[in-house]
Structure formats: structure tokens, C-alpha cells
C-alpha positions as a Python dict, from the first residue, in 0.01 Angstrom:
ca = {
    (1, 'X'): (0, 0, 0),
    (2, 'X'): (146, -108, 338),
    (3, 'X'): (357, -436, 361),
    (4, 'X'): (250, -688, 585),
    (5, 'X'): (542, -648, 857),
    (6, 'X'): (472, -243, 791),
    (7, 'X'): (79, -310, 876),
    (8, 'X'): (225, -529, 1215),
    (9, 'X'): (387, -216, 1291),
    (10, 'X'): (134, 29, 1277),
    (11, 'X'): (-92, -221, 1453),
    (12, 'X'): (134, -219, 1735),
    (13, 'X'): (229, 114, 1735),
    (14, 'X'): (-202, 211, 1757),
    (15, 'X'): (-195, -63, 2017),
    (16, 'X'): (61, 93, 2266),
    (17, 'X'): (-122, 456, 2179),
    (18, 'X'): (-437, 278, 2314),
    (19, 'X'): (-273, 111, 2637),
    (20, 'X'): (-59, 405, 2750),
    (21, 'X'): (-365, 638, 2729),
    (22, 'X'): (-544, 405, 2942),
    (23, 'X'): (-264, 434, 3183),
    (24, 'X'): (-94, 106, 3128),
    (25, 'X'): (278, 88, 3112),
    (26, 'X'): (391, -99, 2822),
    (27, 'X'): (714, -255, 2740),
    (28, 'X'): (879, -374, 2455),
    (29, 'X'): (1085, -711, 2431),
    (30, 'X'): (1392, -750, 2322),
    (31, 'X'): (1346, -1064, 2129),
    (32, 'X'): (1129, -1039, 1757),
    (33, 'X'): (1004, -1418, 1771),
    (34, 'X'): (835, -1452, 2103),
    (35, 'X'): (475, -1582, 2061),
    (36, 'X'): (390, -1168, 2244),
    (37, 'X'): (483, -837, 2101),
    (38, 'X'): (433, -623, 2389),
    (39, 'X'): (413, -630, 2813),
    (40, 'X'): (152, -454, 2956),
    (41, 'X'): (157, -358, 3350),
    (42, 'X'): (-52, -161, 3580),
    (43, 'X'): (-145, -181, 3917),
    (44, 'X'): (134, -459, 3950),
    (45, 'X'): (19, -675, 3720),
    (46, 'X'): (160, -735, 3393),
    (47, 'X'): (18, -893, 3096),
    (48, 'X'): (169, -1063, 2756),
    (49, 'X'): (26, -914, 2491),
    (50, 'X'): (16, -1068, 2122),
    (51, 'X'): (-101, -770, 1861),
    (52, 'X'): (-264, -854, 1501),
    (53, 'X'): (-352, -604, 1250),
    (54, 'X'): (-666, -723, 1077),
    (55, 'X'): (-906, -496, 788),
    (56, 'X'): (-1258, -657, 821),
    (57, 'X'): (-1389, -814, 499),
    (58, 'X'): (-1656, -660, 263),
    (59, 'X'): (-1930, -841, 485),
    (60, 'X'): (-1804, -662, 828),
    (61, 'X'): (-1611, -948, 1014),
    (62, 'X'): (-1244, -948, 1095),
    (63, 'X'): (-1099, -1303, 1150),
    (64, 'X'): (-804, -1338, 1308),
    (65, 'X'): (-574, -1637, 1240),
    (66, 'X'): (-416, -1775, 1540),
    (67, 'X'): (-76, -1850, 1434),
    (68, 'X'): (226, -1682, 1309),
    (69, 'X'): (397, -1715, 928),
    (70, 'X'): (728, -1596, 850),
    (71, 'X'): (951, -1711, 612),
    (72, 'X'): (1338, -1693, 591),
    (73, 'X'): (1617, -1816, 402),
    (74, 'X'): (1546, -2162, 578),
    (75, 'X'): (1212, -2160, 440),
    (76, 'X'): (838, -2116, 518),
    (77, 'X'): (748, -2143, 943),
    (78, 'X'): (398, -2176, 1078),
    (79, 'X'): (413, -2182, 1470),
    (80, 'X'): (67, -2232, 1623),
    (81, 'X'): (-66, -2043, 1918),
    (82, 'X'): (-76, -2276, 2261),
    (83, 'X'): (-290, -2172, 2529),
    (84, 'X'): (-41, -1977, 2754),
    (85, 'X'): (156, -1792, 2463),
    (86, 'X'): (20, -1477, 2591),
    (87, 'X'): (-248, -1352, 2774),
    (88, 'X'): (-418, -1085, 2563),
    (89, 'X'): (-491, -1080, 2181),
    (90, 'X'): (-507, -715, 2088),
    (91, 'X'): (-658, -661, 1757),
    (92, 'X'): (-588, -317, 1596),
    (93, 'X'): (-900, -240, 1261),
    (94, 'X'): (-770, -12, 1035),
    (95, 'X'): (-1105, 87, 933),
    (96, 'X'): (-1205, 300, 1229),
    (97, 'X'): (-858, 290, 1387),
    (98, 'X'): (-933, 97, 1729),
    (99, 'X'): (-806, -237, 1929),
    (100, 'X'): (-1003, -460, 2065),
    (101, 'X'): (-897, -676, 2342),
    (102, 'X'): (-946, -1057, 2439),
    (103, 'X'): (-838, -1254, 2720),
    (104, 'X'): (-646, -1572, 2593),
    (105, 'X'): (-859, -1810, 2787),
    (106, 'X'): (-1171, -1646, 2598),
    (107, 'X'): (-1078, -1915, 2319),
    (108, 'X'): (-931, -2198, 2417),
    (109, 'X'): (-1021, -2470, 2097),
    (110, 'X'): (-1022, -2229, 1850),
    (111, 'X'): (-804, -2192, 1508),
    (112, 'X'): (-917, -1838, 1445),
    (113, 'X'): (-1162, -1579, 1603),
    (114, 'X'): (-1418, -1308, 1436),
    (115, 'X'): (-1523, -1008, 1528),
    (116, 'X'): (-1819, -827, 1347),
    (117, 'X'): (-1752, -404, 1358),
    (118, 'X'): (-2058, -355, 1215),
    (119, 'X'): (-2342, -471, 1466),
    (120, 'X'): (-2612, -377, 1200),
    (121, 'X'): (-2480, -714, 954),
    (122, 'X'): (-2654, -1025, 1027),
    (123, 'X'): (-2456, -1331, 1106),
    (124, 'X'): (-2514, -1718, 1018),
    (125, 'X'): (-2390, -2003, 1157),
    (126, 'X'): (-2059, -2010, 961),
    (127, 'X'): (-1982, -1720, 1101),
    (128, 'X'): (-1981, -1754, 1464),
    (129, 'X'): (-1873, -1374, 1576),
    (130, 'X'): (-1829, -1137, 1808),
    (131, 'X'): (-1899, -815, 1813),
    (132, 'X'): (-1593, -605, 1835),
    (133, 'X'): (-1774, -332, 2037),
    (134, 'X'): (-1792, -543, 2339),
    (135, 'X'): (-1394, -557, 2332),
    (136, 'X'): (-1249, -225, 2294),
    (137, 'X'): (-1196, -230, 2743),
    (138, 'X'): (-837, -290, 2758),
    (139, 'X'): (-870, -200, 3138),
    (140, 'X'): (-1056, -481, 3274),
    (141, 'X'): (-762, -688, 3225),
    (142, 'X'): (-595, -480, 3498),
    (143, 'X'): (-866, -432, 3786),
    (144, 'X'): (-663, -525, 4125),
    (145, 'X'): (-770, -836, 4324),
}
């Protein structure tokens, strides 16, 4: 079983896979705690990129916290997401190894997002969700103007 920081890493790792066969450039930043991972650029236009490795649940969703946790000899950190942060949230599934893409402004008041893989399960109110399907297009995030 995969540690949490060792599940971040495959996440990204997919992630880049995914953009630089889609022909975007992607580069890494120097610095571990910005609120991005990775900077994506084509066409001229570069994007801020936060990545999350998420397994759906039994039911089919995968709900992504939007924050960070990390703990260090200081103690326990929670550092919320602020509209801005980034500009993509990239979410690599385990399950059928693919990202799905979503532009930050695609949830501005929101704690957490879901994403249903599985378009057959039937949703309820609770469980306001996407379906992932419609965000596996990493490329309209780089059309030119």
C-alpha cells in the first residue's frame, strides 16, 4: 500500500504523462509548498496547475477536498484553497488511471468537489456531482484567443 505523499507522486507523475502527450509543456517548481504542483504552457499561455490523487468511493464518486494537510515538527497545518491559488485542479483516479481537469473559477464557494466515474450510479441531492467524463479535455484550457 502506497503512502499518501507516494500516491501525490504518482498522481502527478500520471498528470504530466497526460499533459505532455497532449502537447503541453510542463514545468516543475522549485518550491514544495506553493498552493500548485506543476506549470503548464502551450501556445503561450501558461497555467498553474494544483494535482490531487483521489480513489472514488464504493458508490462511484471521488470528492476532492480543497485544502492542503501536512504536518511537521511544528505541528498539524491546514491551508485552504483561495480563489486564484491556481488555475487548474487536475484530478488523477487510480481506478482507470486518468485526470480530469477543472478550471478554478468552475467552483468558486465550494469546500470540496465530486466527480461520479461511473455515469450508470444515480445521484441524490447530497451528492451534487459531476461526471468525470466531461473533464478528461486538458486542452481546452489552452485554445489561443
Amino acid at each position: 500500500m502506497n503512502t499518501k505523499k507516494e500516491k501525490g507522486d504518482i498522481g502527478l507523475a500520471k498528470t504530466i504523462a497526460d499533459l505532455t502527450k497532449n502537447g503541453i509543456h510542463v514545468s516543475l517548481p522549485i518550491s514544495e509548498h506553493l498552493k500548485y504542483d506543476i506549470i503548464g504552457e502551450k501556445n503561450g499561455i501558461c497555467k498553474k496547475i494544483q494535482v490531487r490523487y483521489t480513489t472514488p468511493k464504493e458508490n462511484g464518486i471521488m470528492s476532492v477536498k480543497l485544502k492542503s494537510v501536512w504536518s511537521n515538527k511544528k505541528g498539524n497545518h491546514v491551508l485552504k484553497r483561495n480563489i486564484g491559488d491556481f488555475d487548474i485542479l487536475a484530478i488523477y483516479c487510480p481506478l482507470n488511471e486518468k485526470s480530469y481537469y477543472i478550471e478554478d473559477k468552475n467552483f468558486i464557494n465550494e469546500t470540496s468537489i465530486n466527480f461520479r466515474v461511473n455515469e450508470n450510479i444515480k445521484t441524490n441531492q447530497k451528492h451534487k456531482s459531476r461526471l468525470a467524463k466531461d473533464f478528461e479535455n486538458c486542452n481546452i484550457f489552452w485554445k489561443s484567443a
